[in-house]
DRENMARPA-600497 format. One line per 8 residues: their letters; for each residue x, y, z of N, C-alpha, C, O. Coordinates in nm, 4 decimals. Example, Ala and Ser with C-alpha at 12.3 -4.5 7.8 and 13.67 -1.06 7.14 Angstrom:
<sites>
AS) 1.3190:-0.5690:0.7800:1.2300:-0.4500:0.7800:1.3200:-0.3300:0.7800:1.4236:-0.3319:0.8465; 1.2850:-0.2250:0.7080:1.3670:-0.1060:0.7140:1.2900:0.0030:0.7870:1.3409:0.1138:0.8039 .
</sites>
This chain:
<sites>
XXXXXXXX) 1.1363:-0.9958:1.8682:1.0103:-0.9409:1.8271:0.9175:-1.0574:1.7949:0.9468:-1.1289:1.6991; 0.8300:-1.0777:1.8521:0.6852:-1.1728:1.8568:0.5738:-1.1043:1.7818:0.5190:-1.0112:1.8408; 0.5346:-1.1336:1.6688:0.4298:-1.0881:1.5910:0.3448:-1.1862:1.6132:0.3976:-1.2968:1.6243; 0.1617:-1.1787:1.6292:0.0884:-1.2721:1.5863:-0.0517:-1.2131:1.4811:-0.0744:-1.0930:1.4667; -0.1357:-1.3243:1.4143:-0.2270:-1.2639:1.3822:-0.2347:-1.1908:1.2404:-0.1976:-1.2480:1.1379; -0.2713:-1.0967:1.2409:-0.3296:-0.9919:1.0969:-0.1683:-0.9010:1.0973:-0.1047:-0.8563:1.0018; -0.1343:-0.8977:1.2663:0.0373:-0.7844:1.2259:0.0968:-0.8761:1.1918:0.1978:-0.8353:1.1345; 0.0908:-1.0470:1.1948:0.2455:-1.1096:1.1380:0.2253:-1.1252:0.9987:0.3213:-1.1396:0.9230 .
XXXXXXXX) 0.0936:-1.1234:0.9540:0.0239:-1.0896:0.8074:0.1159:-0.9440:0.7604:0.2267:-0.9502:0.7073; 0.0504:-0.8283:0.7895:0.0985:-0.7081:0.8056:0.2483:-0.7090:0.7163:0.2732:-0.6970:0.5963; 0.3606:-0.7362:0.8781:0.5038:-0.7288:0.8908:0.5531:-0.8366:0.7690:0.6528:-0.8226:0.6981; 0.4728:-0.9280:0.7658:0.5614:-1.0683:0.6885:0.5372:-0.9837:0.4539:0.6015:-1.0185:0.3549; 0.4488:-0.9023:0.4627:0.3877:-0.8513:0.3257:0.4772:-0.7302:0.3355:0.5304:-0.6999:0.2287; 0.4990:-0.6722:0.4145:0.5522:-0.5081:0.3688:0.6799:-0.4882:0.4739:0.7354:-0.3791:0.4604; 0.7133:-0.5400:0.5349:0.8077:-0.5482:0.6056:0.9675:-0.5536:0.5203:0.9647:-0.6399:0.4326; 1.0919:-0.4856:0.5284:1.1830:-0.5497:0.4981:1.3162:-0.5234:0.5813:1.2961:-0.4406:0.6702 .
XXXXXXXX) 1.4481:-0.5718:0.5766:1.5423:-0.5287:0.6509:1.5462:-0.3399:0.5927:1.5282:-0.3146:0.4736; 1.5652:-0.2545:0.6706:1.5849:-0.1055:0.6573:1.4776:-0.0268:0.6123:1.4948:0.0849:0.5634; 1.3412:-0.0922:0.6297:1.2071:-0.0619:0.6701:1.1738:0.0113:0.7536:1.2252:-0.0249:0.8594; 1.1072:0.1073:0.7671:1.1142:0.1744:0.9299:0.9613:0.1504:0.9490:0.8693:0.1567:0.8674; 0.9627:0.1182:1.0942:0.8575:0.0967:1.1370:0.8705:0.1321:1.2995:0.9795:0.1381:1.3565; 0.7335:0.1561:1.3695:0.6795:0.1815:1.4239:0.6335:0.0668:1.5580:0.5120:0.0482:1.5507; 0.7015:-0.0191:1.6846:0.6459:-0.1743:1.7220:0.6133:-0.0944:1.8632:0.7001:-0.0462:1.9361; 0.4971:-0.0909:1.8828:0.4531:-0.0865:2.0634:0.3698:-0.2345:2.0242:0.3131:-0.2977:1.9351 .
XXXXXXXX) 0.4337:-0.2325:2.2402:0.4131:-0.3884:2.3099:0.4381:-0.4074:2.4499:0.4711:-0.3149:2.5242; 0.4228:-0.5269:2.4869:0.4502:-0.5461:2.6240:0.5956:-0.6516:2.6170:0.6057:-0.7005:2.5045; 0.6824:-0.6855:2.6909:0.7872:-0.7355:2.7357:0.7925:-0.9019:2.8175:0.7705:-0.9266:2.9361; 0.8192:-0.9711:2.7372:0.7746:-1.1135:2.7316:0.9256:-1.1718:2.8142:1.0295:-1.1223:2.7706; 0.9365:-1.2580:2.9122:1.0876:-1.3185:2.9976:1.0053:-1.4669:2.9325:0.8891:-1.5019:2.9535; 1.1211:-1.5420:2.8404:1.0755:-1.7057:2.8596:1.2145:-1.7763:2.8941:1.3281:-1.7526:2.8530; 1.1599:-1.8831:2.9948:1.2784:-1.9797:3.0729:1.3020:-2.0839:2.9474:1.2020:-2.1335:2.8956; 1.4038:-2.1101:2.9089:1.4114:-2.2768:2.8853:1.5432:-2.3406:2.8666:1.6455:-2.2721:2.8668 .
XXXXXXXX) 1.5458:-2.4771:2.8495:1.6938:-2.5454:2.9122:1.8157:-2.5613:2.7769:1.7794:-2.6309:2.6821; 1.8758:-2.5340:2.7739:1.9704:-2.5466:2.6837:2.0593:-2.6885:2.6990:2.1579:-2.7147:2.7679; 1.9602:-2.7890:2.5794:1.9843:-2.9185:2.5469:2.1360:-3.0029:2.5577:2.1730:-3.1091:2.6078; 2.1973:-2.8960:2.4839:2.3697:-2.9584:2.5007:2.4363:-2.9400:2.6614:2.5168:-3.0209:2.7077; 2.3799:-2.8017:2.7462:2.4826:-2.8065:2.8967:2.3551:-2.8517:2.9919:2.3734:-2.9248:3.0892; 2.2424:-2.8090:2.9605:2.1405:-2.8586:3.0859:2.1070:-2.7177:3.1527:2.0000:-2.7203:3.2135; 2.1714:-2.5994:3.1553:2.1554:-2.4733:3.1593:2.0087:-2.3976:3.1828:2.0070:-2.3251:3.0834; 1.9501:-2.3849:3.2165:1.8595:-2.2573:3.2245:1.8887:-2.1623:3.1337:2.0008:-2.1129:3.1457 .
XXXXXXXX) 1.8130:-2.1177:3.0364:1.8127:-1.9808:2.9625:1.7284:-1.9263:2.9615:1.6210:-1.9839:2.9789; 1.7337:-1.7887:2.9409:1.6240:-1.6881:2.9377:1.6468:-1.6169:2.8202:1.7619:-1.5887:2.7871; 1.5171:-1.5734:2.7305:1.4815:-1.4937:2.6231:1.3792:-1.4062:2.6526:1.2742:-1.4396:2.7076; 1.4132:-1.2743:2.6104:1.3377:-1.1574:2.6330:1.2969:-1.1225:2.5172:1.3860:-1.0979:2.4359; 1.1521:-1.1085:2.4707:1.1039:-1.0680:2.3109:1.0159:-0.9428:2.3843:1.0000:-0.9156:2.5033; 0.9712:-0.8856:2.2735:0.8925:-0.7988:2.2653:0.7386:-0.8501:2.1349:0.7339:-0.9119:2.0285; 0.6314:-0.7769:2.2293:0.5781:-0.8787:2.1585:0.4695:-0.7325:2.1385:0.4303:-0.6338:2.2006; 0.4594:-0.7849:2.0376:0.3943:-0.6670:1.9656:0.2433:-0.6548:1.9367:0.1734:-0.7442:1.8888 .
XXXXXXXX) 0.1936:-0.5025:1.9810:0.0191:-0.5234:1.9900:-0.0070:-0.3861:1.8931:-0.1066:-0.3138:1.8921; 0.0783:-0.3786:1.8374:0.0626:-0.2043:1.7819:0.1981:-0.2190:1.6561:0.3152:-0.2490:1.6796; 0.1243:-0.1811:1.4968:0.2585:-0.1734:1.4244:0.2194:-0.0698:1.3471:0.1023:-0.0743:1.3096; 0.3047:0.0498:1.3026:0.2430:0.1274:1.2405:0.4070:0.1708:1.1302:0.5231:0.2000:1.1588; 0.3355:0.1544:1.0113:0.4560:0.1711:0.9100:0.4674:0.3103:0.9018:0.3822:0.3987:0.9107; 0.6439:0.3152:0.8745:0.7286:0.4993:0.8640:0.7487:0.4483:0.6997:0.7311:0.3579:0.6179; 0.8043:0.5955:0.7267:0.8024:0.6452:0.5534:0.7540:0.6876:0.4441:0.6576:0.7641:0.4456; 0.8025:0.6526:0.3462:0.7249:0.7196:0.2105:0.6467:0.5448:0.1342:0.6558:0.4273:0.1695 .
XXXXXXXX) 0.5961:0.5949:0.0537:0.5077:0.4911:-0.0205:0.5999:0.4516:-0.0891:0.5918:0.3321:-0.1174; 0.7040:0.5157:-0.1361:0.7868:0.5030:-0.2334:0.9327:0.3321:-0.2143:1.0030:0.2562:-0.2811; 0.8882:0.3705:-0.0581:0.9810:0.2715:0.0263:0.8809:0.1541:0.0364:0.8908:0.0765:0.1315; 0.8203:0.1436:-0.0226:0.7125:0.0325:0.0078:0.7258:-0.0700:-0.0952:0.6674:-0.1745:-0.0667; 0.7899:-0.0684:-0.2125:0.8572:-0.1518:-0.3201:0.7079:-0.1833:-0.4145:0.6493:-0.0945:-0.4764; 0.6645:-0.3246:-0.4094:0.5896:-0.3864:-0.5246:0.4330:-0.3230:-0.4464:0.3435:-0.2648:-0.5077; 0.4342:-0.3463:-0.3360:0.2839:-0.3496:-0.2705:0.2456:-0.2178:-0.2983:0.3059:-0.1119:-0.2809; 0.0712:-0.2568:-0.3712:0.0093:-0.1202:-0.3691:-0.0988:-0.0923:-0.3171:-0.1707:0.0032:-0.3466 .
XXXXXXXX) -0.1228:-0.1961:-0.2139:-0.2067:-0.1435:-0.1275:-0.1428:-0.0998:0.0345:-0.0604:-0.1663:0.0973; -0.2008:0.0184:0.0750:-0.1608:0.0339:0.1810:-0.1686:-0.0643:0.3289:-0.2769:-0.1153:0.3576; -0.0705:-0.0822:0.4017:-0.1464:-0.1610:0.5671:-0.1921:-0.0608:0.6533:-0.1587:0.0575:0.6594; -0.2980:-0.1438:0.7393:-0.3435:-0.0838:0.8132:-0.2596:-0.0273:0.9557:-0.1822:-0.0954:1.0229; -0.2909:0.0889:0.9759:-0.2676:0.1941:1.0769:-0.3557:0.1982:1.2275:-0.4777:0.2143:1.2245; -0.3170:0.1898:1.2956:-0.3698:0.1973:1.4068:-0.3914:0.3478:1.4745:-0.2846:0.4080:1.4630; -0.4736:0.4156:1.5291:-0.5184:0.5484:1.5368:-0.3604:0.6083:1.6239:-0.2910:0.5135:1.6606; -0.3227:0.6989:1.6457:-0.2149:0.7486:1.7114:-0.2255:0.8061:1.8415:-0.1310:0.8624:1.8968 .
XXXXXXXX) -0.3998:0.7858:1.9180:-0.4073:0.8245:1.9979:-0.3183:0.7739:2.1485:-0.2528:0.6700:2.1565; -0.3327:0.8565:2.2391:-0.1776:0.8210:2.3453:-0.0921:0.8229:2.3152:-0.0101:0.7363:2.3457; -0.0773:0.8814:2.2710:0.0961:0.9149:2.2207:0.1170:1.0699:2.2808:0.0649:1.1554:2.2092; 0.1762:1.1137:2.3856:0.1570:1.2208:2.4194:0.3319:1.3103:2.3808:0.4445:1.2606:2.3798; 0.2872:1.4548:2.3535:0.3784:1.4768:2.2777:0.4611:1.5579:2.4337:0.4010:1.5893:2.5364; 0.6251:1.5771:2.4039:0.7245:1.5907:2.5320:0.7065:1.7497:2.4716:0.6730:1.8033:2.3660; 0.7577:1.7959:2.6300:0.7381:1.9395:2.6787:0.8908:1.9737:2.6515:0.9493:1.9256:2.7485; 0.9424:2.0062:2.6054:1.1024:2.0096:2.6240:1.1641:2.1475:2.7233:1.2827:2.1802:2.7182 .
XXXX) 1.0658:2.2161:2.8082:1.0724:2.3128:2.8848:1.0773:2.2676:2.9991:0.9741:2.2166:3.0428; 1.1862:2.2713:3.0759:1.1989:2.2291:3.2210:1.1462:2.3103:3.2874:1.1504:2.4329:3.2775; 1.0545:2.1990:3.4119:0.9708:2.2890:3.5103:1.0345:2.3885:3.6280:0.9902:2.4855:3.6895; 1.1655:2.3130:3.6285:1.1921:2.3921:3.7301:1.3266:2.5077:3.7288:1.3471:2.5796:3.8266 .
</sites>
C-alpha cells in the first residue's frame, strides 16, 4: 500500500492495525535488483487515490476530529438476481 500527500497525513493520524478502512487505487509493478544475488525483483503495491474510514467513532481512539471522506459516488450497488 503506497499512500501520498493529505491520505498519508490521513492514514498515518487515524489509522491503526484492526482499523477498517476503505483503499481504492490503481496497481503499481516496480522492477529492482536484489543486491546480495544480482536477481531481478518485482513489487506490486497498490497505491492509493481514495481512503474512506469504516466504523464507529468509538474505534477512532484519542482523535476528535473527524477525516475527510471522499463522496461515494460510483460505487454501483450488485443486482444479486441472475439475468438469465
Amino acid at each position: 500500500m503506497v499512500l501520498f500527500g493529505r491520505l498519508a497525513e490521513v492514514a498515518g493520524d487515524y489509522l491503526r492495525k484492526g482499523k477498517q478502512c476503505f483503499i481504492e487505487g490503481h496497481l503499481r509493478t516496480r522492477k529492482w535488483q536484489d543486491k546480495e544475488t544480482g536477481q531481478d525483483r518485482y513489487t506490486t503495491e497498490v497505491v492509493a487515490e481514495n481512503l474512506i474510514l469504516l466504523g464507529s467513532r468509538a474505534d477512532a481512539g484519542d482523535h476528535e476530529a473527524e477525516a475527510p471522506q471522499a463522496p461515494a459516488g460510483g460505487v454501483a450497488e450488485l443486482d444479486d438476481d441472475i439475468p438469465f
